[in-house]
C-alpha positions in Angstrom: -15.6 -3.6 6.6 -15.7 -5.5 3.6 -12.1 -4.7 2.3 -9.7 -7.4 1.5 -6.2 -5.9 0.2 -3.2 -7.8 -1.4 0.0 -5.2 0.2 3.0 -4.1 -1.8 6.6 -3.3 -0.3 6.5 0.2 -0.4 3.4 1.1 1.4 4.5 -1.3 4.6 7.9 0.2 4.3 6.5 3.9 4.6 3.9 2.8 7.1 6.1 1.5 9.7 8.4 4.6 9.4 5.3 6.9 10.6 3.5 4.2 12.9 0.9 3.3 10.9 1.1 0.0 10.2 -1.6 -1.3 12.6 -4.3 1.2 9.7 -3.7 -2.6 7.8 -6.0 -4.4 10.0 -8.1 -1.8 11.3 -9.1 -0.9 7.7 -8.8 -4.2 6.0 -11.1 -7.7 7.2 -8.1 -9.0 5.7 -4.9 -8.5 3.9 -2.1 -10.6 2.7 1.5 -9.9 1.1 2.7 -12.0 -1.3 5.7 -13.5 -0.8 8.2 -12.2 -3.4 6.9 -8.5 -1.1 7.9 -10.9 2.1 11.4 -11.4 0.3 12.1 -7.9 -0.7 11.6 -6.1 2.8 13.4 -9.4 4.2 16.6 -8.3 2.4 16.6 -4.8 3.8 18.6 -3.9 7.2 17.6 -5.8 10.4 16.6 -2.3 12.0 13.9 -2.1 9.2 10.9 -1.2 10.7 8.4 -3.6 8.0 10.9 -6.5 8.1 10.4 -6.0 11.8 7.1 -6.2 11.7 6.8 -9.0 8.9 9.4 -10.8 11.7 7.0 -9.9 14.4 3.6 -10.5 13.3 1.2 -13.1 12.0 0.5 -11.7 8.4 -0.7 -14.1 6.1 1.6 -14.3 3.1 0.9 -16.1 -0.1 2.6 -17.6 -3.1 1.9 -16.2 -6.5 2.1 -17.2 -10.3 2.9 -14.3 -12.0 -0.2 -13.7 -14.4 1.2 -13.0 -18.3 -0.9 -10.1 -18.9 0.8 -8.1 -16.0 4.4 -9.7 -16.8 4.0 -8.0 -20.3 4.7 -4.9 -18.3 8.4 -5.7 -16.4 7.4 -4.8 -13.3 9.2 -5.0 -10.2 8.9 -8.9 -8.3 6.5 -7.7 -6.1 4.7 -5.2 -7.8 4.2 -8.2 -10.1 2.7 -10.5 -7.5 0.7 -8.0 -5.8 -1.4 -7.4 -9.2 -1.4 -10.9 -10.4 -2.7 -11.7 -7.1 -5.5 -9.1 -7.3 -5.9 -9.8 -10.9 -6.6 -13.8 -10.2 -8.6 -12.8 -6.8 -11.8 -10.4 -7.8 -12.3 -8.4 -5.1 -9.3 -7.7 -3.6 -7.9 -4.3 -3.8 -3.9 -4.0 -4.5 -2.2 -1.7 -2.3 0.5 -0.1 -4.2 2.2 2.9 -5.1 4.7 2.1 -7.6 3.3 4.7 -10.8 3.8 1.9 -13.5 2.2 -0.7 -11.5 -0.8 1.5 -11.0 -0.8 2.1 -14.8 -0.7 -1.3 -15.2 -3.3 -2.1 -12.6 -5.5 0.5 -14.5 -5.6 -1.1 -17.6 -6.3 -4.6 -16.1 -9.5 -2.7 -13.9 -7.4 -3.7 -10.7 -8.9 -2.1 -7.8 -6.0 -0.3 -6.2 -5.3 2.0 -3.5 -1.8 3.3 -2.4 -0.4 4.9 0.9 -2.4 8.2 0.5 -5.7 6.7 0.4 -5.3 4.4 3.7 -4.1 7.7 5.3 -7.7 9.1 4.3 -9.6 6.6 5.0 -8.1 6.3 8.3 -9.0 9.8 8.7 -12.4 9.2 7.7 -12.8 6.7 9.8 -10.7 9.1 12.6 -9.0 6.6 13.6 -5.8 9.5 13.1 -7.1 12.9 14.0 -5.6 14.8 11.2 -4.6 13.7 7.9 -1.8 16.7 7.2 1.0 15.9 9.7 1.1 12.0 8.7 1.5 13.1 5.3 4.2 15.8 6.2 6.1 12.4 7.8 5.3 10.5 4.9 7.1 12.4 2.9 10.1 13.0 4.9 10.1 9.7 4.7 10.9 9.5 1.0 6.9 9.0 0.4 6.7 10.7 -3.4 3.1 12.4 -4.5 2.4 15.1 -7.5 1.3 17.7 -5.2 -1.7 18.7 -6.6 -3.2 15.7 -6.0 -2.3 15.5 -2.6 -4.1 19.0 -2.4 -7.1 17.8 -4.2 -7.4 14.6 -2.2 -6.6 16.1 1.0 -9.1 18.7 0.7 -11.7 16.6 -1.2 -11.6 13.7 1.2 -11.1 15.3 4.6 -11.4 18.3 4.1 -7.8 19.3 5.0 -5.5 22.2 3.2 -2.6 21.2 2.6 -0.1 24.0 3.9 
């Protein structure tokens, strides 16, 4: 396990509504959140489940100067600081969803993943028995995916069908 992942907001928020959040350090060596991310779930309700958990835990957190190539695209604070991160930090992978920031983190050749692929992975590496019902939750949950790629990368990664 060779992975070392810089975590956006989004996929730490839908993590710790379905229990997941411990697939962070079971799939990661390491993984960091920047601190405008820190900020951001910080200034959501005290019953949050990722400010919680960013409350509870020891996560490393790290400060970030905003790289101008990725502040030419008006992202988000911590979308921002998650790429420039990655971008300044070869070999780290930036965990995000966000669609523009994974645009943007295209164009720069950031290595990204999002909240889908450390659901598959952790179902690859069956540390969750099925793939399907996490998703399911996920999305109750306000996760957003086009559905035919969660099809395709249900069915090509796990080998689930998606119902």
């Amino acid at each position: 396990m060779s992975e070392r992942w810089v975590v956006n907001a989004s996929p730490l928020i839908l993590l710790a509504k379905v229990q997941q959040l411990h697939l962070f350090s079971l799939l990661a060596e390491t993984f960091v959140v920047p601190e405008a991310v820190v900020a951001e779930i910080l200034a959501g309700p005290a019953n949050d489940l990722a400010r919680q958990f960013l409350e509870a835990q020891p996560v490393t957190t790290v400060a970030v100067s905003a790289s101008p190539l990725v502040l030419a695209w008006d992202l988000g604070a911590g979308e921002t600081a998650v790429l420039s991160y990655a971008l300044a930090n070869p070999g780290w992978k930036a965990i995000i969803d966000d669609g523009a920031a994974r645009r943007c983190a295209h164009t720069l050749n950031i290595p990204l993943a999002g909240t889908l692929a450390i659901i598959l992975a952790a179902r690859q590496k069956q540390l969750i028995p099925v793939a399907v019902p996490v998703v399911q939750t996920l999305l109750s949950h306000g996760f957003r995916v086009n559905e035919t790629t969660l099809k395709l990368a249900l069915w090509e990664t796990v080998s689930e069908i998606w119902p």
